[in-house]
C-alpha positions as CSV (number, residue, x, y, z in Angstrom):
1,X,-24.9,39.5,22.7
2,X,-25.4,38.6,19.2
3,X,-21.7,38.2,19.2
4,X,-21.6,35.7,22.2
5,X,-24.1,33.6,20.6
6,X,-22.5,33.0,17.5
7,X,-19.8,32.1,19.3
8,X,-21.8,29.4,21.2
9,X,-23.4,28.2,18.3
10,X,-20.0,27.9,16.4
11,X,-18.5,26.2,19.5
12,X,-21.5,23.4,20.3
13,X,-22.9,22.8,16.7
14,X,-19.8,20.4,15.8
15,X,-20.0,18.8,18.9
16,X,-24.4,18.2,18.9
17,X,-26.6,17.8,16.0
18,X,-24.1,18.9,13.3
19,X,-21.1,16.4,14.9
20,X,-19.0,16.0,11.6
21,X,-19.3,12.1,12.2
22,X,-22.7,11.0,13.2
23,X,-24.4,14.0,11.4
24,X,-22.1,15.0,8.3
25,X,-20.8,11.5,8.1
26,X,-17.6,12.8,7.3
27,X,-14.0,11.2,8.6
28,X,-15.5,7.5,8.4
29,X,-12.7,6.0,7.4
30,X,-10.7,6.9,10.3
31,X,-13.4,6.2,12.0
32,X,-13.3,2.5,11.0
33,X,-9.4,1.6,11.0
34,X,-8.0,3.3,14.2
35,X,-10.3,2.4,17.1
36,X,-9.6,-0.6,17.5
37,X,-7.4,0.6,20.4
38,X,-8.6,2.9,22.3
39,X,-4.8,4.4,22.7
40,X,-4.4,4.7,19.1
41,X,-7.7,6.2,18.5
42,X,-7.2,9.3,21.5
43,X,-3.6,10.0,19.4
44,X,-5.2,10.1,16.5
45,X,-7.9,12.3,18.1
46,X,-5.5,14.7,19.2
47,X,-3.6,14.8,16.0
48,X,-7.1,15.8,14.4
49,X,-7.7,18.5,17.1
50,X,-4.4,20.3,16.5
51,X,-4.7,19.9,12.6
52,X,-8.2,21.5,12.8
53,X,-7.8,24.0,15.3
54,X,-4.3,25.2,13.7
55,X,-5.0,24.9,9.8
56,X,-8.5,26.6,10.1
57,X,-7.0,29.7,11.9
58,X,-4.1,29.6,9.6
59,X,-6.5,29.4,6.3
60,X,-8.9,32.2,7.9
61,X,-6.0,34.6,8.3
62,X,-4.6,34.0,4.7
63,X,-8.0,33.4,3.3
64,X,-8.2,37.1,1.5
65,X,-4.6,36.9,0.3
66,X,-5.0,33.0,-1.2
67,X,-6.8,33.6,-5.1
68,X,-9.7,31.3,-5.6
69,X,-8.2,29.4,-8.3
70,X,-6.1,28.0,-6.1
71,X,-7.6,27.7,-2.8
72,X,-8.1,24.0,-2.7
73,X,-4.3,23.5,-3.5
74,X,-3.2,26.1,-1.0
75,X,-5.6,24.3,1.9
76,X,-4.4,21.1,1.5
77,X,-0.6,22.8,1.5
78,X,-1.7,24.2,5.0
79,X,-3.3,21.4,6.2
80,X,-0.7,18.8,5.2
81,X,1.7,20.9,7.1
82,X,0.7,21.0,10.3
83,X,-0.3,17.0,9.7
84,X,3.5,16.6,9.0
85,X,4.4,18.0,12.4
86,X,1.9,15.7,14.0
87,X,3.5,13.0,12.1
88,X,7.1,14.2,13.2
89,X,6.3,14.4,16.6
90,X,4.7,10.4,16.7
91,X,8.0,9.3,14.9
92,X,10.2,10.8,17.8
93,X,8.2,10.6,20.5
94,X,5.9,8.1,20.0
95,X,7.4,5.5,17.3
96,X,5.6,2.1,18.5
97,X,2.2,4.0,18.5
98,X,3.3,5.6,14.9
99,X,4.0,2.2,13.5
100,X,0.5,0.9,14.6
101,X,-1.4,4.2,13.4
102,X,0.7,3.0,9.8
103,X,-0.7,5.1,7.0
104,X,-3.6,6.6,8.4
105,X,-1.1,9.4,10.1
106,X,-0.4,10.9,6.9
107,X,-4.3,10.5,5.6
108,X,-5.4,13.1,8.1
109,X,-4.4,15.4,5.2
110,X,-7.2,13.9,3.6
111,X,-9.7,14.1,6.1
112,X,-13.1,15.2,4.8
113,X,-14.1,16.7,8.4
114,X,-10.4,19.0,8.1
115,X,-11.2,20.2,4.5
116,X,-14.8,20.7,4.7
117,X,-14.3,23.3,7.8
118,X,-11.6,24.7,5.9
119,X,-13.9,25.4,3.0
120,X,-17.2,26.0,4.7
121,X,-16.1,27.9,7.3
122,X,-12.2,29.1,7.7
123,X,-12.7,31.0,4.3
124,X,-15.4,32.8,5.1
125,X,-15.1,34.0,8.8
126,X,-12.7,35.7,11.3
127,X,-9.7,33.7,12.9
128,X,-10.9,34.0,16.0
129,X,-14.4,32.5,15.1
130,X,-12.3,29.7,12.9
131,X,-9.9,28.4,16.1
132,X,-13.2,27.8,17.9
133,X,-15.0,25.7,14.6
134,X,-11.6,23.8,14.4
135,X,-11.3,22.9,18.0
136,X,-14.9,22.5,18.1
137,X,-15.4,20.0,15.3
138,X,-12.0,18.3,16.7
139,X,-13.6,17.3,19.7
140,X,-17.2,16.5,17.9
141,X,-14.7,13.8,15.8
142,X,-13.0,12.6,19.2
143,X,-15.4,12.1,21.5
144,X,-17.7,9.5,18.8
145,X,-14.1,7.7,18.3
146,X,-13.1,7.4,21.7
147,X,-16.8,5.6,22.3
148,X,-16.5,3.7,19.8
149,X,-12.9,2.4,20.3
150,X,-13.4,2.1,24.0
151,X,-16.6,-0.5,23.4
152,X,-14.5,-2.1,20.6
153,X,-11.1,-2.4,22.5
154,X,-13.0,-4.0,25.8
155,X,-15.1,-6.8,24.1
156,X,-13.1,-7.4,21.7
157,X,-9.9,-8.2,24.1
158,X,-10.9,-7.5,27.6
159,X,-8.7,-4.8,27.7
160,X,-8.5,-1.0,27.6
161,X,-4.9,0.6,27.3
162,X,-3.0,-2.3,27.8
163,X,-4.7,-3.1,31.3
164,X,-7.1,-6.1,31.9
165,X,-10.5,-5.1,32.7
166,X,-12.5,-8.3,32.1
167,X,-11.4,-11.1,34.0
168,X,-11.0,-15.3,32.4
169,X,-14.9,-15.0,32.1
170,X,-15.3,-13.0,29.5
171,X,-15.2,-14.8,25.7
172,X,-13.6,-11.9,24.0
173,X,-15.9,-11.0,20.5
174,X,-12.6,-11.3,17.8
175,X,-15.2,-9.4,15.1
176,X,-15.1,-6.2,17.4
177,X,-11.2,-5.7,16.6
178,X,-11.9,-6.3,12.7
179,X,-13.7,-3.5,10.7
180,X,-17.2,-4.9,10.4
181,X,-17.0,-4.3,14.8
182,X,-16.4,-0.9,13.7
183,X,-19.2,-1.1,11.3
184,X,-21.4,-2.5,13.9
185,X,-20.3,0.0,16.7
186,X,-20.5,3.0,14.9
187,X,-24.4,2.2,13.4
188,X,-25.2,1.6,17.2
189,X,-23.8,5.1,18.2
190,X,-25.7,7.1,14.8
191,X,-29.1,5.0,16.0
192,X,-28.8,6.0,19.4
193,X,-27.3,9.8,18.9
194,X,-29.8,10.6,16.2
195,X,-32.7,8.0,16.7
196,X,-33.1,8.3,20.5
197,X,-31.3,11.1,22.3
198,X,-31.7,14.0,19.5
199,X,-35.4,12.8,18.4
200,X,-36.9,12.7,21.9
201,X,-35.0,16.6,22.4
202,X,-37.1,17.4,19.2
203,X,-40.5,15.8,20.5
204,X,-39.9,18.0,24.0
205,X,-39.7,21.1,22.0
């Protein structure tokens, strides 16, 4: 039992009151260039998921063999290889979407949200336990991006993957698509998340 609940806990903490974005504020900067498109930002998503997921269970199972000296060297190796696959695989696949995401690819690397699990939690727990935090905090990350980018992408162009969805009446908002919409957007979804929702939780209790 006590087992099971740790693995809960591990698995909805990222994702509820300790989301990496709204509650560590971690990843921002991401957070603020790519979703401006809601396409580029579930990519993006998806690249952080895999990276996360993989490098935490890849850390955990080297994590008594790596020496201390040089564990922040040998995380970011990890980590920046499984962020050059993801890169790889845009470039072949993917190419117009890889030109849009630009830089910002290869600066997963430097995502705080990817090295803070690494050294909070890969290093110090099980594999298994580690695959769950990294998926976990994956999703925590994707699920505030895709909001934000989907209220971004749709007033400030009408549209949402390329399709039309607001018709000739709608004056598309041109600040939404520039970073102080993503400014904007992402103070909404903190106020709301931890001023509304997670405080009227608290005053149930």
């Amino acid at each position: 039992m006590a087992a099971r609940g740790k693995i809960k806990k591990t698995f909805t903490d990222p994702i509820g009151k300790n989301n990496p974005v709204f509650a560590q504020v971690l990843g921002i900067c991401s957070t603020l260039a790519v979703t401006n498109k809601l396409e580029n930002t579930v990519i993006m998503s998806l690249g952080v998921i895999f990276t996360t997921t993989l490098s935490g269970v890849t850390i955990s199972a080297l994590r008594k063999l790596i020496p201390g000296r040089v564990r922040m060297m040998a995380e970011t190796l990890i980590i920046a290889s499984f962020v050059i696959i993801v890169d790889i695989t845009l470039r072949a696949y993917m190419p117009d979407v890889w030109q849009q995401l630009g830089p910002y690819v290869g600066l997963i690397i430097t995502n705080c949200i990817i090295m803070g699990r690494a050294e909070a939690f890969a290093m110090n727990n099980s594999p298994g336990l580690s695959l769950i935090d990294g998926l976990s905090s994956g999703i925590g990350y994707t699920y505030v991006l895709i909001v934000i980018a989907f209220f971004r992408e749709l007033m400030g162009t009408g549209e949402l993957w390329g399709i039309t969805i607001l018709g000739d009446w709608w004056t598309n908002w041109a600040i939404m698509v520039m970073p102080p919409g993503a400014f904007f957007m992402l103070a909404i979804f903190v106020w709301v998340v931890k001023g509304v929702i997670i405080k009227e939780e608290e005053a149930a209790k």
